[in-house]
C-alpha positions as CSV (number, residue, x, y, z in Angstrom):
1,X,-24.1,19.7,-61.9
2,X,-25.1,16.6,-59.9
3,X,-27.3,15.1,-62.9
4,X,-23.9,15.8,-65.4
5,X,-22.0,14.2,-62.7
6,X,-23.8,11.1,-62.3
7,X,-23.6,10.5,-66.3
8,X,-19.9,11.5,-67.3
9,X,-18.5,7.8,-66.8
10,X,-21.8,6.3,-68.7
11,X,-21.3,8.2,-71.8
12,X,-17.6,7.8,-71.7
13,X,-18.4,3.7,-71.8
14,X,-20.7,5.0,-74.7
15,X,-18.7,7.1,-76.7
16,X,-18.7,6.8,-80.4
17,X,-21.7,4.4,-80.8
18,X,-24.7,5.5,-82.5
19,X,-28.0,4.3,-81.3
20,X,-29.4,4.8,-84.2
21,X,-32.9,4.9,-83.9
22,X,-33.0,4.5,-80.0
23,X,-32.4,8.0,-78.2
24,X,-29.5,8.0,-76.2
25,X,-31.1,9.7,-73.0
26,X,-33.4,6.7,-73.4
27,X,-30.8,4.7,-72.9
28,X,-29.1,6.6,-69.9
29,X,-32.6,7.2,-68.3
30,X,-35.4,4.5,-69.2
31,X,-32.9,1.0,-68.6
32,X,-35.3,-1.7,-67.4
33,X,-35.0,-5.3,-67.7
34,X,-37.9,-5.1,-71.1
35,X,-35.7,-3.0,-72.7
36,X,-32.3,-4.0,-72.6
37,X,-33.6,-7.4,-73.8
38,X,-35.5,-5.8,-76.6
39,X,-32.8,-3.9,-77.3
40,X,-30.2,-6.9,-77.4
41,X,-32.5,-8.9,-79.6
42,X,-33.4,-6.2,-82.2
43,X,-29.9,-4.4,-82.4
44,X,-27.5,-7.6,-82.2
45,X,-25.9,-7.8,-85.3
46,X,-25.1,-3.9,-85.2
47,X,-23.7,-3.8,-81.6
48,X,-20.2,-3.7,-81.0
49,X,-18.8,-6.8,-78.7
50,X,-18.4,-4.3,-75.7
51,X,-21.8,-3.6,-76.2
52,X,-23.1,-7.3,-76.5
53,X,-21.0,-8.2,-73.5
54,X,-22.5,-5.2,-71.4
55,X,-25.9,-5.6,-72.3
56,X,-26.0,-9.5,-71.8
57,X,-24.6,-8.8,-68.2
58,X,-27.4,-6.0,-67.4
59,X,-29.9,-8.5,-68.1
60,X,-27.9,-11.6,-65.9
61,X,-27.9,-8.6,-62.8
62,X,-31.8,-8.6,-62.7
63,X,-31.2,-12.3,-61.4
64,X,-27.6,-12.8,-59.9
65,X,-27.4,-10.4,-57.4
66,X,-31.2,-11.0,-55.5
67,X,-29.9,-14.9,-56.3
68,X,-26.5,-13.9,-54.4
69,X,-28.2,-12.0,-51.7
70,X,-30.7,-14.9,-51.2
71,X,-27.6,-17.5,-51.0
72,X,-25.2,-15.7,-49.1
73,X,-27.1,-14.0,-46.2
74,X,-28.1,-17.7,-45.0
75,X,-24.8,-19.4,-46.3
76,X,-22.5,-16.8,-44.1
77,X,-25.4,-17.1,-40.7
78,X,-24.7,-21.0,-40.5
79,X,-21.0,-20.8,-41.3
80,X,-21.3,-18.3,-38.2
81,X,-23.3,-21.0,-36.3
82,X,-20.9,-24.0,-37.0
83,X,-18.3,-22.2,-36.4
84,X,-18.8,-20.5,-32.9
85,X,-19.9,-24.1,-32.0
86,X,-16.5,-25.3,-32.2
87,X,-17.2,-28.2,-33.3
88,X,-15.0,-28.7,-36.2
89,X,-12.1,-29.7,-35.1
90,X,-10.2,-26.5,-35.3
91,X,-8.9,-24.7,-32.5
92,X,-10.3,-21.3,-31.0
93,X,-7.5,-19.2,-32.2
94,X,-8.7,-20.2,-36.1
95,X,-12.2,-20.1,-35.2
96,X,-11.8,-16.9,-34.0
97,X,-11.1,-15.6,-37.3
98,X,-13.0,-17.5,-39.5
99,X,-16.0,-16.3,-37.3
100,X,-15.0,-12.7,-37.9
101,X,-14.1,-13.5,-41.8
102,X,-18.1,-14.8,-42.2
103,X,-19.4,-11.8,-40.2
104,X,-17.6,-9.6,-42.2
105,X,-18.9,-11.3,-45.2
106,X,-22.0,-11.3,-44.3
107,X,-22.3,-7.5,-43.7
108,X,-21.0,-6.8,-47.2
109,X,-23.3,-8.9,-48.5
110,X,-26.4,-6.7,-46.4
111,X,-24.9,-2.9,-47.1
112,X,-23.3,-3.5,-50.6
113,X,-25.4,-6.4,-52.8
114,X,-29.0,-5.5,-50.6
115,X,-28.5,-1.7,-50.4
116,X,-26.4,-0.8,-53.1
117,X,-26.5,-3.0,-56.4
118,X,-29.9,-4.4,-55.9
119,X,-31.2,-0.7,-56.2
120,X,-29.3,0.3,-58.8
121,X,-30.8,-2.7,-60.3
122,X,-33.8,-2.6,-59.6
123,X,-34.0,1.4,-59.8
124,X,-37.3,1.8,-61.0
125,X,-38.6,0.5,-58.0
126,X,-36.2,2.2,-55.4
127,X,-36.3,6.2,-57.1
128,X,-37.2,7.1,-53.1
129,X,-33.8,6.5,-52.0
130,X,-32.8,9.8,-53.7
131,X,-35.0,11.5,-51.1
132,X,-33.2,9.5,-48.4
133,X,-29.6,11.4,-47.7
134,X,-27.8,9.0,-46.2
135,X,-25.6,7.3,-48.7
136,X,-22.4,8.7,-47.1
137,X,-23.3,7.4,-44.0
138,X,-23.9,3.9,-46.1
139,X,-20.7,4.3,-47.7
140,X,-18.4,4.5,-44.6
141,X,-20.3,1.6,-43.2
142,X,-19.8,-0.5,-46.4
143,X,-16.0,0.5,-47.2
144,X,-15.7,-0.4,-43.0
145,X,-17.2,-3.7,-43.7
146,X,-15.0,-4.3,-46.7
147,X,-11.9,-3.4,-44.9
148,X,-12.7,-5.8,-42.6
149,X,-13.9,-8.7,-44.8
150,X,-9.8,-8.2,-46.7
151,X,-7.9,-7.5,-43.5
152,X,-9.4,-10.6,-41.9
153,X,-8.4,-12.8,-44.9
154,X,-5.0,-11.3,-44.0
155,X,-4.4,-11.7,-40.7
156,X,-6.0,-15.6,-40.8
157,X,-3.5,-16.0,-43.6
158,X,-0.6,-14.2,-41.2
159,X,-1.7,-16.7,-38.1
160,X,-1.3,-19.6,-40.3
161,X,2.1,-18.6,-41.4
162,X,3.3,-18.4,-37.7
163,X,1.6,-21.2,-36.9
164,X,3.2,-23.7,-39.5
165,X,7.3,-21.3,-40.0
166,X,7.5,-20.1,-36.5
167,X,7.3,-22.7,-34.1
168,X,9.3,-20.2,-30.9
169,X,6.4,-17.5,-31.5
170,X,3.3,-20.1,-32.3
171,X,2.6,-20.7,-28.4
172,X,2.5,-16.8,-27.9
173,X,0.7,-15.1,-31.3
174,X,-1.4,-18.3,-32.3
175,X,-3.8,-18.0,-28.9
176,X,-7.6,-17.0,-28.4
177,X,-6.8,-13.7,-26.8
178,X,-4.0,-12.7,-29.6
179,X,-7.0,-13.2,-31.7
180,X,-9.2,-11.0,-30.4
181,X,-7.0,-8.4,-29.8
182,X,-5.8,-8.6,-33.6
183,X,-9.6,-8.8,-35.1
184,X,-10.8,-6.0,-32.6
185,X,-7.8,-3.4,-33.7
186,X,-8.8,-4.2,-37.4
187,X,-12.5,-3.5,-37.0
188,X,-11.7,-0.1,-35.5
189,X,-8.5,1.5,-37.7
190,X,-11.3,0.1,-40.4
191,X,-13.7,2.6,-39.0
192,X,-11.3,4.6,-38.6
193,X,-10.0,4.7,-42.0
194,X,-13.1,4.7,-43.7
195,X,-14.5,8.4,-42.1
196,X,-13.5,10.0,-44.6
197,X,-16.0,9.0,-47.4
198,X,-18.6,11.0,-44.6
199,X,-16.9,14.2,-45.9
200,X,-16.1,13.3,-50.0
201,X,-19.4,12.2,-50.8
202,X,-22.7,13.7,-50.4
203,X,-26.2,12.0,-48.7
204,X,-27.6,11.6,-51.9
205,X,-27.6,8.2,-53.8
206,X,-27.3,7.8,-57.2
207,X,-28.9,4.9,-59.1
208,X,-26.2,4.0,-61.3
209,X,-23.4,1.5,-61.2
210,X,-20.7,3.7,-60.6
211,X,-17.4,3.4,-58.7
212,X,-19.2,6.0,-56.5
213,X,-22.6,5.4,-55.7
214,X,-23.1,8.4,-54.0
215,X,-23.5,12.1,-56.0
216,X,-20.4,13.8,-55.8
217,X,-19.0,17.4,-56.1
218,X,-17.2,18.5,-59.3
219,X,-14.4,19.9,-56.7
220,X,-14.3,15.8,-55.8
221,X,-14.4,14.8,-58.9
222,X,-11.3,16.8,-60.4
223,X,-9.5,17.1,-56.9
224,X,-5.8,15.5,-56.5
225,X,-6.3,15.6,-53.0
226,X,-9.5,13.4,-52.8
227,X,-7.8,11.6,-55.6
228,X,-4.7,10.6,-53.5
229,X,-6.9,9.7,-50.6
230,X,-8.7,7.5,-52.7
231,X,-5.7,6.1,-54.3
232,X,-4.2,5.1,-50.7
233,X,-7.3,3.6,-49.8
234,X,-7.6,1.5,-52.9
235,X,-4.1,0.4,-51.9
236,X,-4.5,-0.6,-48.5
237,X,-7.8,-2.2,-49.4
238,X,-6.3,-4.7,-51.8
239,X,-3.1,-3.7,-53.0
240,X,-1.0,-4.3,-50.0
241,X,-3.1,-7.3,-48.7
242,X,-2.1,-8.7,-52.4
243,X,1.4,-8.7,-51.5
244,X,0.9,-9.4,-48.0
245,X,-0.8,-12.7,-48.9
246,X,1.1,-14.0,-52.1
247,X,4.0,-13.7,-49.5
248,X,2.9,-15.5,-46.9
249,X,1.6,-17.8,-49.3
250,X,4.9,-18.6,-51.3
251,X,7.0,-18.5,-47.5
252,X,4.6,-20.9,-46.2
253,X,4.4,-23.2,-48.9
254,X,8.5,-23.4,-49.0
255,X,8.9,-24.4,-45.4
256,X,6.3,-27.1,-45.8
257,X,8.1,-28.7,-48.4
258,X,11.3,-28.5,-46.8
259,X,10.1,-30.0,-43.2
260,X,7.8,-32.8,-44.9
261,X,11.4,-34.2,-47.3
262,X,12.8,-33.8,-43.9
263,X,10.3,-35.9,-42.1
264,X,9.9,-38.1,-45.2
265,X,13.5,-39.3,-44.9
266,X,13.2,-39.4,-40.7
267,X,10.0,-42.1,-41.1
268,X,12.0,-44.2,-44.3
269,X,14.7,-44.8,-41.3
270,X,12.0,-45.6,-38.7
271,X,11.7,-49.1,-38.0
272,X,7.8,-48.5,-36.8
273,X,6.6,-47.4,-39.8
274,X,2.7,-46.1,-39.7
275,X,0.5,-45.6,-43.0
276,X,-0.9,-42.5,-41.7
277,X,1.1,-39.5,-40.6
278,X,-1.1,-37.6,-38.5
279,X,1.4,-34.5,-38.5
280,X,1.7,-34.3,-41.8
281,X,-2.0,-34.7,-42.9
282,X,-3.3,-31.6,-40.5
283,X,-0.3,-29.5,-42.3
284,X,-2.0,-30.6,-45.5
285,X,-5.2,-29.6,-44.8
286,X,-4.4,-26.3,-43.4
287,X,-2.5,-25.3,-46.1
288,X,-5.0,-26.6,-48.5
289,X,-7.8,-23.9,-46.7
290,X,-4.7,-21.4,-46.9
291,X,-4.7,-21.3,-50.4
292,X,-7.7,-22.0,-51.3
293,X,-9.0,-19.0,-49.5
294,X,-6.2,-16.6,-50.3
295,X,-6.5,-17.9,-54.3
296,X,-10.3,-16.9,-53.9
297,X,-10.2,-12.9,-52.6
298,X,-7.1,-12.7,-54.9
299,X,-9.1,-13.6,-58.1
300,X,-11.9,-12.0,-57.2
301,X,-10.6,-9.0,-56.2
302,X,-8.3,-8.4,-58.5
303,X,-10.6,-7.2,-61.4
304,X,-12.1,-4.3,-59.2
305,X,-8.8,-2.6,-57.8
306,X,-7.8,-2.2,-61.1
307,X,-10.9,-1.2,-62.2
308,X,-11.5,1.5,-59.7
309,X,-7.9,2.9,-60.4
310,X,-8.4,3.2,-63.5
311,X,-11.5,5.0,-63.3
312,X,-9.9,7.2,-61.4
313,X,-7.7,8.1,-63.0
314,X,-9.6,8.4,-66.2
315,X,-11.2,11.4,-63.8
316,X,-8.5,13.0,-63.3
317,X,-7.6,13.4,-67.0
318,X,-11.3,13.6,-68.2
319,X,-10.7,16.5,-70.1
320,X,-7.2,15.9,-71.7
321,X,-8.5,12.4,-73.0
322,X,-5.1,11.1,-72.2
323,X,-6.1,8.3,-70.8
324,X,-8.7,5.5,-72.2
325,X,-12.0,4.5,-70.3
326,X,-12.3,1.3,-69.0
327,X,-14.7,-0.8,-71.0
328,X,-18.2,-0.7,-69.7
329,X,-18.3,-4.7,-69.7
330,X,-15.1,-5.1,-67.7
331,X,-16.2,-2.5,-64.8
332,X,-19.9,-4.6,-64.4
333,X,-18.2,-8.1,-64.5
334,X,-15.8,-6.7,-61.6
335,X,-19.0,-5.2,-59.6
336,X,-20.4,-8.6,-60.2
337,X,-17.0,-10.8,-59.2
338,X,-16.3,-9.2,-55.8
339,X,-19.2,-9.7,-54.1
340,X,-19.3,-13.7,-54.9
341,X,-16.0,-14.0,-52.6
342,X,-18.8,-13.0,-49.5
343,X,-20.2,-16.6,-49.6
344,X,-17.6,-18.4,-51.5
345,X,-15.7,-19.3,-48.3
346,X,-18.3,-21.1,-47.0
347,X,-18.1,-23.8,-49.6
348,X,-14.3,-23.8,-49.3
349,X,-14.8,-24.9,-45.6
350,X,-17.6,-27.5,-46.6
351,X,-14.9,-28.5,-49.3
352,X,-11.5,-28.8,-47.4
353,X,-12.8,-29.4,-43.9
354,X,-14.8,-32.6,-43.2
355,X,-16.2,-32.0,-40.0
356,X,-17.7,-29.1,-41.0
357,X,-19.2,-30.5,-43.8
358,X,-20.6,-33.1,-41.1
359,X,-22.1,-30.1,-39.1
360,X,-23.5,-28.3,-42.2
361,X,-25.0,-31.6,-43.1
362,X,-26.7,-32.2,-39.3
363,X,-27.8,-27.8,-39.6
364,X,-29.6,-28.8,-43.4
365,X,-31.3,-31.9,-41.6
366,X,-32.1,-30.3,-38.2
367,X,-35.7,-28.5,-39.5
368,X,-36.9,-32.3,-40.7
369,X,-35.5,-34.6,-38.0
């Protein structure tokens, strides 16, 4: 039951092409890196575009996610050291968080690109982790992380917003230990939360990209109740934290524009009349990061929620066929975009900021001066 499991969503991606002379359990069993190139080359002209698409981005996996993994695990460590040096010029309330966003980062980078797609790349090479039953612990530790990594985004976005529209609650919210307290509930109702893949999935992994990349139980599979657990969680994982953000974002942006016409007008009445508005150039740049960093998980993330609802969903009504599969091309471009917003932020900061781009620049010259 576990092997028909693990291959239900592959064939659906597959259904109605001929292989022709290929077999298909070749193709679901015997992927490597020789053959899907072979494969591509020999078979072009008669592969559909889904097929083209999905193949070409098999063969990019063998080198983007080791590449990722080799980029971002370093990139996220000295954002973490920059940061918690506080020297940036950004206050410890903001540090705080974008110390917690990189850490977060940086542990979905370890237990979902090292552990889990890298494997399933590379699965020829890792068939002993199916001896290893300890994918559901993996799981709750990688949805935990995850959680993290999306609530964090949201609460720095939240902080900012009281920080620049609330001036009466910016001297209480917008302090070190408000922080702390904030990042530390997070991190545990993301535990918290997360428990409950330690019951729906089993210890064993399975070395396909899948939405699960643990086996599963056909009483999973087809159950509304797992199903509506799963659904809430995709929801509160990035649904609401959409919302949340583009909120923020738009409330944010409004009161900006009203207070700088405001102070615009106050400084064209001013007799001492200054090039520079000091004020007005911090707001700038803090909204800039805002954005920047809220347009980033929103673009990124985006593609897998809907993917992984979809899937679902697609489960659910496996045997009806009411509902189409998603595209085997789409789903592997998602895997492949979420992941890249784990070491993105780090050249945000080097962008927007400028004395953290001093101290990233003094860290890359530190080993030869």
């Amino acid at each position: 039951m576990g092997q028909n499991l693990r291959t239900i969503d592959w064939n659906v991606t597959r259904m109605g092409h001929n292989l022709k002379t290929i077999d298909r359990n070749a193709a679901t069993t015997d992927r490597s890196f020789s053959w899907e190139f072979d494969y591509l080359s020999a078979y072009y002209d008669e592969l559909s575009l889904n097929w083209r698409i999905l193949l070409s981005l098999s063969i990019i996996q063998y080198f983007y996610y080791p590449s990722l993994a080799t980029v971002a695990v370093p990139v996220n460590l000295m954002t973490i050291v920059i940061l918690s040096r506080g020297k940036c010029g950004l206050s410890k309330c903001v540090t705080h968080y974008l110390v917690a966003m990189a850490s977060a980062d940086l542990l979905v980078i370890i237990f979902d690109v090292i552990l889990r797609h890298i494997p399933v790349v590379y699965h020829e090479q890792f068939y002993f982790r199916e001896s290893i039953h300890v994918c559901n612990i993996h799981a709750v530790l990688l949805y935990a992380a995850t959680d993290c990594s999306v609530w964090f985004t949201v609460t720095f976005a939240f902080d900012r917003f009281v920080a620049i529209c609330c001036q009466k609650l910016k001297r209480k919210y917008c302090t070190e230990k408000t922080a702390a307290v904030v990042l530390g509930t997070v991190t545990v109702l993301s535990c918290l939360k997360n428990i409950f893949w330690y019951f729906m999935l089993t210890g064993r992994y399975i070395l396909y990209n899948q939405p699960w990349f643990c086996d599963v139980t056909k009483d999973v599979v087809f159950s509304r109740v797992w199903a509506t657990i799963e659904f809430l969680h995709h929801i509160l994982t990035a649904g609401i934290p959409f919302v949340v953000i583009l909120l923020q974002n738009a409330l944010t942006i409004r009161h900006i524009l009203l207070s700088s016409r405001g102070r615009r007008r106050l400084r064209a009445h001013s007799s001492a009349k200054s090039p520079r508005d000091p004020e007005m150039e911090s707001r700038r740049k803090s909204i800039i990061l805002l954005l920047v960093i809220s347009a980033n998980f929103i673009l990124l993330w985006a593609m897998l929620m809907v993917v992984l609802i979809c899937t679902r969903i697609r489960y659910m009504n496996f045997h009806s066929g009411s509902v189409a599969g998603i595209p085997g091309s789409v789903r592997e471009m998602a895997f492949m975009l979420q992941p890249l917003s784990c070491c993105t932020n780090t050249v945000i900061y080097a962008v927007t900021q400028t004395q953290f781009r001093q101290q990233l620049k003094k860290m890359l010259k530190y080993p030869f001066t």
